[in-house]
C-alpha positions in Angstrom: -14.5 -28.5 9.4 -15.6 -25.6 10.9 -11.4 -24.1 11.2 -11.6 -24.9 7.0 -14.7 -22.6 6.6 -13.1 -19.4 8.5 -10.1 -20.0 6.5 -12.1 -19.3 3.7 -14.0 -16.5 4.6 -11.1 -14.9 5.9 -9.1 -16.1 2.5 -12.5 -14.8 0.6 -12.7 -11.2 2.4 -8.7 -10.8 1.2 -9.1 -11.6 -2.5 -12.3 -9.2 -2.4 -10.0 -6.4 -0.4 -7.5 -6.8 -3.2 -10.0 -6.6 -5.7 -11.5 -3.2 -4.2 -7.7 -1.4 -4.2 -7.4 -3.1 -7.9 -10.8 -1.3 -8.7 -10.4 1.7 -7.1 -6.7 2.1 -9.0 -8.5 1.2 -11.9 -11.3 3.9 -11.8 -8.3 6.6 -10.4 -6.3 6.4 -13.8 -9.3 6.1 -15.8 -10.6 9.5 -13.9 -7.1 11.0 -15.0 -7.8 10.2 -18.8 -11.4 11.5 -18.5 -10.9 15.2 -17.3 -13.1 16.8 -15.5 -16.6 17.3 -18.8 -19.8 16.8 -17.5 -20.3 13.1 -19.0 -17.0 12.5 -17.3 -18.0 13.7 -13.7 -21.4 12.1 -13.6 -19.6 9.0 -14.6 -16.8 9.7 -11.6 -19.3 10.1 -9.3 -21.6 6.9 -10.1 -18.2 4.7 -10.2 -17.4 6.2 -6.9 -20.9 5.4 -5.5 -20.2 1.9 -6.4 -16.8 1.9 -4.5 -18.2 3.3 -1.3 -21.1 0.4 -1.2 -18.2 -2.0 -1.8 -16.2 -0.9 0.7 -19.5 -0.8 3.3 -20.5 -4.8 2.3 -16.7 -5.5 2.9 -16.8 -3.3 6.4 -19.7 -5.5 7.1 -18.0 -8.7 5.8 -15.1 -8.1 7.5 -17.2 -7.5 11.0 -18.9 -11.3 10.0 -15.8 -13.0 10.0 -14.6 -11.5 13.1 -17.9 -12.5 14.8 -17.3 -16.0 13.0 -13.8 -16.4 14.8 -14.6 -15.1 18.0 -17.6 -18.0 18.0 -14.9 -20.8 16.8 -12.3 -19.8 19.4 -15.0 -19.8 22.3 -15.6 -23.6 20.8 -12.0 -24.7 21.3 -10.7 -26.1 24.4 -7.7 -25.2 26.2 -5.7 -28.1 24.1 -6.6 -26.4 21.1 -9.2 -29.2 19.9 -12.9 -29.0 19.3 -15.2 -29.6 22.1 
């Protein structure tokens, strides 16, 4: 049980890392069409705020989940099984 619960946090922090390069593709080509007014750069900036704090939360995810699978493989045995 535990095994299917990594699995999916580790599954869960990929889709959200493909999300972020998706986003941050997404905000690049929309920064091309915008130019560089005033309205445009405050809006540039505030999107790339956004995209730093998403990277951070998944820096921190990503630390979770390697805390989370250190912990399960300290539970397994030499066999591979659950204690």
């Amino acid at each position: 049980m535990n095994t299917v619960i990594a699995v999916a946090i580790v599954f869960g922090s990929i889709v959200m890392m493909v999300a972020l390069v998706c986003g941050t593709v997404l905000v690049l080509v929309k920064a091309r069409r915008e130019g560089l007014s005033p309205s445009g750069r405050k809006a540039r900036s505030d999107e790339a705020a956004v995209i730093q704090e998403l990277y951070q939360g998944l820096a921190r995810m990503e630390k979770r989940v390697e805390a989370l699978e250190t912990i399960l493989m300290e539970g397994q045995g030499k066999d591979g099984y659950t204690r």
